[in-house]
C-alpha positions as CSV (number, residue, x, y, z in Angstrom):
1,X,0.0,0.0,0.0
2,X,2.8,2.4,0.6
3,X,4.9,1.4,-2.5
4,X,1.4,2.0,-4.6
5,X,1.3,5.6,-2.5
6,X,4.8,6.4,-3.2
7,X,4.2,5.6,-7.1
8,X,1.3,8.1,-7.2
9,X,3.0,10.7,-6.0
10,X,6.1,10.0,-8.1
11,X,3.6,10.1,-11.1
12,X,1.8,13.5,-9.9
13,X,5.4,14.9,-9.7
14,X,6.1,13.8,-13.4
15,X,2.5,15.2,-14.5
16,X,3.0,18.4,-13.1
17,X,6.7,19.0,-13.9
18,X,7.5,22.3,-15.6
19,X,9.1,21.6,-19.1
20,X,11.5,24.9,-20.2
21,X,12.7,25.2,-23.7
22,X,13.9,28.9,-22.3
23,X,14.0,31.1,-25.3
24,X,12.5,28.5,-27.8
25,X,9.3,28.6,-26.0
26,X,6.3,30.7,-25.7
27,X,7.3,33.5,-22.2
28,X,4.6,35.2,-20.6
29,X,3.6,38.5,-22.1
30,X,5.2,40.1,-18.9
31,X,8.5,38.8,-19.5
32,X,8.3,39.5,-23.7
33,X,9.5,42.3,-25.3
34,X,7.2,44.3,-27.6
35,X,9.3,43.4,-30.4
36,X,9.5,39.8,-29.9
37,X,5.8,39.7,-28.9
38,X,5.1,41.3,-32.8
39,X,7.1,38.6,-34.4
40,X,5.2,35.9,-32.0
41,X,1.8,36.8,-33.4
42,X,3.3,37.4,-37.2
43,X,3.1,41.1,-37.5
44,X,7.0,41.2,-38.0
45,X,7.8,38.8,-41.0
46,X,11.0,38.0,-40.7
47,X,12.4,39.1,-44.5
48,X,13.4,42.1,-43.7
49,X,11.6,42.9,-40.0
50,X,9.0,44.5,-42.3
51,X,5.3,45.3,-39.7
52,X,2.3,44.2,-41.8
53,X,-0.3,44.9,-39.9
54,X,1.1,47.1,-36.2
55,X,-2.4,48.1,-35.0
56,X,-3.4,44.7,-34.8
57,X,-1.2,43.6,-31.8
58,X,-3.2,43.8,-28.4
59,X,-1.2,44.8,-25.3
60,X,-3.7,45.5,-23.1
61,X,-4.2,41.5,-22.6
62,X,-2.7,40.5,-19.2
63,X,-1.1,37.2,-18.5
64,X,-4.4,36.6,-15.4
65,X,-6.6,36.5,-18.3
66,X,-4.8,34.1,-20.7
67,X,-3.2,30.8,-20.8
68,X,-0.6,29.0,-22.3
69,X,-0.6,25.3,-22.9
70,X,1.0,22.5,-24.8
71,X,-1.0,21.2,-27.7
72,X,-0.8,18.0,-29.4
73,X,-0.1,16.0,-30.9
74,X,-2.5,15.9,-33.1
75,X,-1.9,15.3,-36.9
76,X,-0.2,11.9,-37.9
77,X,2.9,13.4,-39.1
78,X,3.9,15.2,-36.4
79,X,3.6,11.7,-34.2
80,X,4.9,13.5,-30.9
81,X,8.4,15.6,-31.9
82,X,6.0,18.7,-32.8
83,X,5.4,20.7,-29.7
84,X,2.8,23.4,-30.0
85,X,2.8,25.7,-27.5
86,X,-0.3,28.5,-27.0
87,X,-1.3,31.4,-25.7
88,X,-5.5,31.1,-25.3
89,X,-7.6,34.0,-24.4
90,X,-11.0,31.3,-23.5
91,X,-11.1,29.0,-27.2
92,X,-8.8,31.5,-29.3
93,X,-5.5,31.6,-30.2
94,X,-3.6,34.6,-29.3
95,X,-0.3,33.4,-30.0
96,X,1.6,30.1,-31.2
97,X,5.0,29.0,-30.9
98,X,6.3,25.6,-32.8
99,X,8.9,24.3,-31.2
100,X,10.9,21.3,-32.9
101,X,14.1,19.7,-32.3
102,X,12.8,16.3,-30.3
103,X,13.3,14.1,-33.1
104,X,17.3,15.2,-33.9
105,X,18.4,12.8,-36.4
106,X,21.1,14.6,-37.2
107,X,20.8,13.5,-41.1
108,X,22.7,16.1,-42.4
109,X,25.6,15.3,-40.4
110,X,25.6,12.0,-41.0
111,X,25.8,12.6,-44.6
112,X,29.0,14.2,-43.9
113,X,30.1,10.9,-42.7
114,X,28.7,8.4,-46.0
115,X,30.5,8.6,-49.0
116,X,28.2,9.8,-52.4
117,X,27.1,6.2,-52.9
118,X,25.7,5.8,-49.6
119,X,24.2,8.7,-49.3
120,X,20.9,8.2,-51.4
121,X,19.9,6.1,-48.3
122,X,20.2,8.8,-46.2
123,X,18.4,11.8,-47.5
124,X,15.5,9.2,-48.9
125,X,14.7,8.7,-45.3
126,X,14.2,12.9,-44.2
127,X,10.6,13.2,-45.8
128,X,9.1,9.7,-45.4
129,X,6.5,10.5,-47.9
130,X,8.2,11.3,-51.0
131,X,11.6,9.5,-50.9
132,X,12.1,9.3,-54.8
133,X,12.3,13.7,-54.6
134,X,14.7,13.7,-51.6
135,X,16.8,11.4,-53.7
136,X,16.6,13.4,-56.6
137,X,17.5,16.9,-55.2
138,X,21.0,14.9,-53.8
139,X,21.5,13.0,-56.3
140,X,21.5,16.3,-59.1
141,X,24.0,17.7,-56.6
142,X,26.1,15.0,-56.9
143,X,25.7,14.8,-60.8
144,X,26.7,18.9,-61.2
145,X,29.4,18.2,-59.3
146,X,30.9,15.4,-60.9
147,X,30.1,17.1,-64.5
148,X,28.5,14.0,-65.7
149,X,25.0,13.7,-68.2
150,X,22.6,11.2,-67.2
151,X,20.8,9.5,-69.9
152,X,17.8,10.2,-71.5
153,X,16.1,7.4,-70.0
154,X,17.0,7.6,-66.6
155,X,15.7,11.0,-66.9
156,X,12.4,10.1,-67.8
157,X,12.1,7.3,-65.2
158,X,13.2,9.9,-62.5
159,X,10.4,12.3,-63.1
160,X,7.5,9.1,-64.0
161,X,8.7,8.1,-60.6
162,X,8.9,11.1,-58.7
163,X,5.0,11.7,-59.6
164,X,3.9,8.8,-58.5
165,X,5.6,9.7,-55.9
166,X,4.2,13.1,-55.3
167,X,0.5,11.7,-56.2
168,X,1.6,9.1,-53.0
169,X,2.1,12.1,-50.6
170,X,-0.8,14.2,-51.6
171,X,-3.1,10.9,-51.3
172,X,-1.3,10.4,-47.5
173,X,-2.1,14.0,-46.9
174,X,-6.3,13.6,-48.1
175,X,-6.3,10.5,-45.9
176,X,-5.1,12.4,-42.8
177,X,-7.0,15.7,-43.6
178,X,-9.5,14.0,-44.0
179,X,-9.3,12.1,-40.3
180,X,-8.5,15.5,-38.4
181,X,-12.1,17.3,-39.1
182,X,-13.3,13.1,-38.9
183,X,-13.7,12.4,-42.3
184,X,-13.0,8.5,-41.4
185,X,-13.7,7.1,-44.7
186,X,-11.2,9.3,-46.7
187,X,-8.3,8.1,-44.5
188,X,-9.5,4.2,-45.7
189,X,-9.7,5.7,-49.3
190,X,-6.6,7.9,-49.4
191,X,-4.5,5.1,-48.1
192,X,-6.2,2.2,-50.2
193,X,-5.0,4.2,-53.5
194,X,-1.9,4.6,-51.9
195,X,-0.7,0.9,-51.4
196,X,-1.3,0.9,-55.9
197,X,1.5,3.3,-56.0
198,X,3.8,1.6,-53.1
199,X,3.6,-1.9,-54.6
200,X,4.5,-0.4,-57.8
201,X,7.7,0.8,-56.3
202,X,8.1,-2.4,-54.5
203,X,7.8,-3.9,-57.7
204,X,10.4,-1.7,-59.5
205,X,12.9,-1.1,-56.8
206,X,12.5,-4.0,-54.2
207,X,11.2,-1.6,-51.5
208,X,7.5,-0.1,-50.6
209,X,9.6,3.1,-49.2
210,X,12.9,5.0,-48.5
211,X,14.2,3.2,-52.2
212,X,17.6,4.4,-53.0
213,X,16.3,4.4,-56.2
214,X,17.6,7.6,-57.8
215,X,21.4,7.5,-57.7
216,X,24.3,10.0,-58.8
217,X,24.1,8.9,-62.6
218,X,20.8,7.2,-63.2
219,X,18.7,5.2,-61.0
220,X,19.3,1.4,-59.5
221,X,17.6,-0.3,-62.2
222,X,15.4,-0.2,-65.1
223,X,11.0,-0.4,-65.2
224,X,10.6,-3.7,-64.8
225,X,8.5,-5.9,-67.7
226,X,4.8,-4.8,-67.9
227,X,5.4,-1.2,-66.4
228,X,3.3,0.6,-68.5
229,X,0.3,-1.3,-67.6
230,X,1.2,-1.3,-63.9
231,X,0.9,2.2,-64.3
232,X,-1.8,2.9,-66.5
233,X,-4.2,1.0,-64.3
234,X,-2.2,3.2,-61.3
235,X,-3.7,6.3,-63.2
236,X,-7.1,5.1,-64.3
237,X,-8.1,3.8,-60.9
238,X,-6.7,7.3,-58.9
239,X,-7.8,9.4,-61.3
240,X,-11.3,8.3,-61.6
241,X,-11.5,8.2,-57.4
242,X,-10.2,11.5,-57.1
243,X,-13.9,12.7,-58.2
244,X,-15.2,10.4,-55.4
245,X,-12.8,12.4,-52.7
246,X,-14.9,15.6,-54.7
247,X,-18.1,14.6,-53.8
248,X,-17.0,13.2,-50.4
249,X,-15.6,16.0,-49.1
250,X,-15.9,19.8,-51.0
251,X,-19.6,19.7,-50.9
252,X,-19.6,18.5,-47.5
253,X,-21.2,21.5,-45.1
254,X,-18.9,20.6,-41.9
255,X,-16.0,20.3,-44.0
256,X,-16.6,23.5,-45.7
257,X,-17.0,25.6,-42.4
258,X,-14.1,24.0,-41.4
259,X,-12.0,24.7,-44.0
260,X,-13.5,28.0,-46.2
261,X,-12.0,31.7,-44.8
262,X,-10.4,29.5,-42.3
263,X,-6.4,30.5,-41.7
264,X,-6.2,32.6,-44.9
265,X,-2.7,34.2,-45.6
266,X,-2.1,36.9,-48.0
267,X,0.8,36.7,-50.6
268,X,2.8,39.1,-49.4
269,X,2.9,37.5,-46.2
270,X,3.7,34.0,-47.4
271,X,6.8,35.5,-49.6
272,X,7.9,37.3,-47.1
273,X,7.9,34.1,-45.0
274,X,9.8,32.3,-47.9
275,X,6.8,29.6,-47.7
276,X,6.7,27.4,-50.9
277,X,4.2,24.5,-52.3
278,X,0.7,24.7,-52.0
279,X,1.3,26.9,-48.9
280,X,2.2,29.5,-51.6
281,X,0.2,28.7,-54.9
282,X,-2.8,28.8,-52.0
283,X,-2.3,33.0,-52.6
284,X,-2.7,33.0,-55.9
285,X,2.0,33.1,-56.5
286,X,2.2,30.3,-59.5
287,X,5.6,29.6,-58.4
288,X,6.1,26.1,-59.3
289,X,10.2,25.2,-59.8
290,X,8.7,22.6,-62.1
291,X,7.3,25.1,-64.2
292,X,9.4,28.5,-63.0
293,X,12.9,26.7,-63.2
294,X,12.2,23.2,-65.4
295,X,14.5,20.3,-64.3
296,X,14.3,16.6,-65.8
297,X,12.1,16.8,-68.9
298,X,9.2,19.2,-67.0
299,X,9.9,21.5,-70.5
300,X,8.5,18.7,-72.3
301,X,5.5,17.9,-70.8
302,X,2.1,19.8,-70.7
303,X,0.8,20.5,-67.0
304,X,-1.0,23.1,-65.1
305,X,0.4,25.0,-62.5
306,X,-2.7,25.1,-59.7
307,X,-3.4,28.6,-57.8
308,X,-5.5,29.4,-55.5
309,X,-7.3,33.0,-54.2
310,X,-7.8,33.3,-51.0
311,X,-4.6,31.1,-49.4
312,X,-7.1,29.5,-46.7
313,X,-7.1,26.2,-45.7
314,X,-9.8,25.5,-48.6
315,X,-7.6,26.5,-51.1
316,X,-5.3,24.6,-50.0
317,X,-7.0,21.3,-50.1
318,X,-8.4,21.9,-53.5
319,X,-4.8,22.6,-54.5
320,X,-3.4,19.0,-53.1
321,X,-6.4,17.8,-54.4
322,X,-6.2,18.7,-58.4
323,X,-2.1,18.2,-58.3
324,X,-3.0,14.5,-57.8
325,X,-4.7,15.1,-61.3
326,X,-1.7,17.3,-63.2
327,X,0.8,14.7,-61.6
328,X,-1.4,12.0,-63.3
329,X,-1.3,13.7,-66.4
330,X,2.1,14.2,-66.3
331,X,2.7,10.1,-65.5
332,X,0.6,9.4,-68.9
333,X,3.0,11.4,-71.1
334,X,5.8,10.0,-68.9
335,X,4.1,6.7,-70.5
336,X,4.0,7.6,-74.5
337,X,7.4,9.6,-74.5
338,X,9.8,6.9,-72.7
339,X,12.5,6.9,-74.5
340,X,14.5,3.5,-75.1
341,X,18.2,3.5,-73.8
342,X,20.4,3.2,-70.5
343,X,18.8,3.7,-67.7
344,X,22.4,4.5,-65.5
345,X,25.2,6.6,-66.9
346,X,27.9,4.3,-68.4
347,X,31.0,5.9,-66.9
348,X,32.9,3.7,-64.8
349,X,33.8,6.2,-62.2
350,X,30.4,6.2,-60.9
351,X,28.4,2.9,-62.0
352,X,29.5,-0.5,-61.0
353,X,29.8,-3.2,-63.5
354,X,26.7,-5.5,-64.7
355,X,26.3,-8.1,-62.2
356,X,26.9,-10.3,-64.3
357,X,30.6,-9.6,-65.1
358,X,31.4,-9.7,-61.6
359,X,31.4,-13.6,-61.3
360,X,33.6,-13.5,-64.6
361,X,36.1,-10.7,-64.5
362,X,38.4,-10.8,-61.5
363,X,38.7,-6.3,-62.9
364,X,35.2,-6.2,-62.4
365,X,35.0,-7.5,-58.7
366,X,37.6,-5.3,-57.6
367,X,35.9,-2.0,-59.6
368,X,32.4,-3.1,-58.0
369,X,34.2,-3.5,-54.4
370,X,36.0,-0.5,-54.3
371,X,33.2,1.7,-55.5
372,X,31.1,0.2,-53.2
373,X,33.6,0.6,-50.3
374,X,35.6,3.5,-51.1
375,X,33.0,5.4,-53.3
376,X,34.1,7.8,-55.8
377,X,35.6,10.7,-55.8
378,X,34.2,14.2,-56.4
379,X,35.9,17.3,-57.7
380,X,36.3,20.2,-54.9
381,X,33.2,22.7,-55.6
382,X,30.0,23.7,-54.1
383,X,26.3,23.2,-55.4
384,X,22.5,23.8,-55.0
385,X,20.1,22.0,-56.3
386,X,16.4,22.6,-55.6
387,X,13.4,20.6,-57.2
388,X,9.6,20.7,-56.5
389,X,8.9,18.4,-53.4
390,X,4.8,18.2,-52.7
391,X,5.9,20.5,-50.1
392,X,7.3,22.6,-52.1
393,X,11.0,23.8,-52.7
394,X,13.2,20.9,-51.4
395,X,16.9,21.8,-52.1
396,X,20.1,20.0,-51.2
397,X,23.8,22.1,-50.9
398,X,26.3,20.5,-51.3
399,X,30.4,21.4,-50.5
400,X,33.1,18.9,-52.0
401,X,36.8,19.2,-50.4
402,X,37.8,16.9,-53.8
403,X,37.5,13.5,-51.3
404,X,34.4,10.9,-51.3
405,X,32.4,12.2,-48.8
406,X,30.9,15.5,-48.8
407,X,32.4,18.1,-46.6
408,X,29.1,19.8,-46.0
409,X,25.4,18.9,-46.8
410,X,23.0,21.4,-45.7
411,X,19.3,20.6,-46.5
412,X,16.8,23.2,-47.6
413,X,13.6,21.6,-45.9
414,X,10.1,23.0,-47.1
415,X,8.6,21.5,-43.6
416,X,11.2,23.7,-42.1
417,X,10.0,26.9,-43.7
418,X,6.7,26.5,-43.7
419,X,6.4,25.8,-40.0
420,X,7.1,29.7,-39.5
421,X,3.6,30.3,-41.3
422,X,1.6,28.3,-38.1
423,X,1.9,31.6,-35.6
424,X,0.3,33.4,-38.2
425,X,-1.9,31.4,-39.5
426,X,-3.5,30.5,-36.1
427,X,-4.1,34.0,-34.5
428,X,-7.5,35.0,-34.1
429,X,-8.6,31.0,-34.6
430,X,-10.3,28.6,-32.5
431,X,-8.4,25.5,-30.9
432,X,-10.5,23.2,-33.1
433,X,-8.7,25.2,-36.1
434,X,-5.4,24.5,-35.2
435,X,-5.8,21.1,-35.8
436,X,-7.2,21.9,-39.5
437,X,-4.2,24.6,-39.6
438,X,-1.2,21.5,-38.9
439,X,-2.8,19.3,-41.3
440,X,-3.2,22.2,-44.2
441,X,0.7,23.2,-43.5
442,X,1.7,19.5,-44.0
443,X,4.9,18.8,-42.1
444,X,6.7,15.9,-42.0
445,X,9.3,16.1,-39.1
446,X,11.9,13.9,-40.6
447,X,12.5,16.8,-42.8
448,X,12.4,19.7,-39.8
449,X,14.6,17.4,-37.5
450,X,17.1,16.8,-40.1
C-alpha cells in the first residue's frame, strides 16, 4: 500500500513538472519584449523585420486572463516531436509558438560521414513520404558536381517516378485531412490508393519506401516488364477516385466551415515568409520550380500549375487535391514519351559493372568493391540543387573538399520553412482550427529534425 502511495506521487510529480525550452518557448507576455511579442503573433515577418499589420497587436491583454498550454499532438505526421505551445484567451488563439528539435536525427551530419554512394539512403529517409524527390534533389548535386550527363532514360524514369511519388504524398495527406475534421472514410480511401502506388515501387525497386532508387548517374535499375500497364491502371483507378474524394468532401457543409476563410494568408505575407508548395500557390504566387525553373524533362510535358485565391485552408485542399490530377497527367506522357536506352550513366567512375561480369572478371570485382567501399571521388566545388517536393521547394547544398564524402550537406527543408507560417496562421482562430491549420501546412518532421 505504501509502495502504490509512493508511485502516485512519483507520477503527480512527473505530470506536473514544468518543461523549459527557455528562449524556444512561448514567455509570458510580462516577461516578452514588444518586439518579440510582434514577431510571436506574425506582425514582424522575418524578411526584412518589415510590420504588416502594427495596429493589430493587443497589449492591453494580461497574462491573469490568458493561458498558455501545450497542444498535441494531433496530426499523424507530427507523431509526438512537434510541440505546439499556445497562448489562449478562452477558445482562441492569441499566439503560437512551434517548437521542434525532439526528433534530432542529425541526417545532415551524417551525410557528412557516408561517401556519395551511400548517401541516397540517407536523405531518402528525411521526408518519409516522398523518398524518390529527396533522392533526386541529392542525387542532381552529386551529378553537377561530378560534370556527368545522365541519360535520356533515366531522366524520364526519374520524373515518371517522382509523380507517382508526389501523387503518394498528396493521397497520405487527403487520408489524414480527412481524419483530423473526422472524415474517417477518406483516410481508408486515401491510403487504399496509396498501397497501388507503393507496390508499384516495391515492384520496381524491391522496397515499398525509403528506395535508393535515384542515384548520382541514373537510377538502380530499369522499369521492370509490364510497367506501362502497372501504371496505366495506377492512373485510371486514382484518377477516376479523385472525383469520389470531390463529392465526399468539397460539398460537404462541416468540412466546408471548417475549411472556407479558415487560416487565410495573403501573398505578401507567405513570400515574405519564404513559404513554398501549395502553402504558396494557395495566394494566388504560380511559383512552381517545375514550371518556373524546369528540371528533368518538365519543358517537355504539358501541366497546369494550380493557384489558388484566397490562401485559406480550402484553397489549400483543393490545391493538393487537383495536383493528384496534373501529376497524373504528367505520368501518362511519362508513359507515351519513354524513351529506349540506358537507364544509368555508363561511366565507370560512378556505375558498378553488370552483375553479371562480376562472377567473370576478377577487374570487375575489384571496380564493383571499391566503389562500393571506397566510393568515388568528387571534384572540390560547391552546389545547389532545388526541385519541387509536394511541399514545395526541397533543395540540397552541397560542398566537396575533392574526397568521397561531402564536406558539408545542408538541406533546404520545405517543412522547415513553412512551420514559421503556423503563428500566423493561427491567431485570431479557435483550438478546433489549429488542428485543420497543422494538417493544411503539411509537415513531416523527418524533414524539420534533419
Amino acid at each position: 500500500m505504501i509502495d502504490d502511495t509512493v508511485r502516485v506521487a512519483e507520477r503527480i510529480d512527473l505530470l506536473t513538472a514544468e518543461t523549459s525550452e527557455g528562449e524556444q518557448g512561448l514567455q509570458s507576455r510580462a516577461s516578452t519584449s514588444s518586439g518579440q511579442l510582434r514577431r510571436e503573433v506574425g506582425a514582424v515577418l522575418r524578411l526584412d523585420g518589415k510590420t504588416l499589420d502594427p495596429s493589430s497587436i493587443d497589449y492591453e491583454v494580461r497574462d491573469d486572463e490568458t493561458m498558455i498550454i501545450n497542444m498535441g499532438p494531433a496530426h499523424p505526421s507530427t507523431h509526438g516531436v512537434l510541440r505546439l505551445m499556445l497562448e489562449l484567451d478562452g477558445e482562441f488563439v492569441l499566439r503560437t509558438k512551434p517548437v521542434v528539435g525532439y526528433l534530432h536525427t542529425g541526417m545532415e551530419k551524417t551525410g557528412e560521414e557516408l561517401s556519395y554512394v551511400q548517401g541516397g539512403t540517407n536523405v531518402t529517409r528525411m521526408d518519409y513520404l516522398s523518398p524518390v524527390i529527396n533522392e533526386l534533389s541529392y542525387s542532381m548535386a552529386v551529378e553537377k558536381l561530378l560534370g556527368i550527363e545522365v541519360p535520356e532514360r533515366a531522366v524520364w524514369i526519374r520524373m515518371l517516378m517522382s509523380e507517382l511519388n508526389r501523387v503518394c504524398s498528396h493521397l497520405v495527406w487527403m487520408a489524414t485531412n480527412g481524419m483530423d475534421l473526422g472524415a474517417s472514410s477518406m483516410m481508408i480511401y486515401g491510403l487504399r490508393e496509396r498501397e497501388l502506388i507503393l507496390a508499384f515501387f516495391e515492384k520496381t525497386a524491391g522496397l515499398r519506401m525509403n528506395l535508393n532508387y535515384v542515384r548520382p548517374g541514373g537510377v538502380a535499375a530499369d522499369l521492370a516488364d509490364g510497367w506501362q500497364d502497372d501504371v496505366t491502371v495506377i492512373c485510371d483507378t486514382i484518377h477516376d477516385r479523385t472525383f469520389d474524394y470531390d463529392q465526399l468532401l468539397t460539398g460537404q457543409p462541416l468540412f466546408r466551415q471548417r475549411m472556407v476563410g479558415v487560416a487565410p494568408i495573403t501573398a505578401e505575407e507567405a513570400l515574405a515568409l519564404g513559404l513554398t508548395g501549395p502553402l504558396l500557390r494557395s495566394t494566388g504566387v504560380p511559383w512552381d520550380l517545375r514550371r518556373t525553373m524546369p528540371y528533368l524533362a518538365y519543358d517537355q510535358v504539358d501541366f497546369d500549375v494550380i493557384v489558388g485565391t484566397y490562401g485559406d485552408n480550402f484553397d489549400r485542399y483543393a490545391i493538393r487535391l487537383n495536383e493528384i490530377r496534373e501529376s497524373i497527367r504528367i505520368v501518362r506522357q511519362c508513359i507515351e514519351k519513354m524513351p529506349s536506352g540506358d537507364y544509368r550513366s555508363q561511366d565507370p567512375k560512378v556505375t558498378p559493372p553488370p552483375r553479371a561480369r562480376i562472377g567473370e572478371s576478377m577487374e570487375a570485382l575489384i571496380h564493383h568493391f571499391k566503389l562500393f567501399t571506397e566510393g568515388f571521388q568528387v571534384p572540390e566545388g560547391e552546389v545547389y540543387s532545388a526541385v519541387e517536393s509536394p511541399r514545395g521547394e526541397l533543395g540540397c547544398y552541397l560542398v566537396a573538399d575533392g574526397g568521397a564524402k561531402p564536406y558539408r550537406i545542408h538541406v533546404r527543408a520545405p517543412s522547415f520553412v513553412n512551420l514559421q507560417a503556423i503563428p500566423l496562421l493561427m491567431r485570431g482562430g479557435t483550438v478546433s482550427d489549429a488542428i485543420t491549420v497543422i494538417s493544411t501546412v503539411d509537415p513531416v518532421m523527418g524533414e524539420v529534425d534533419r
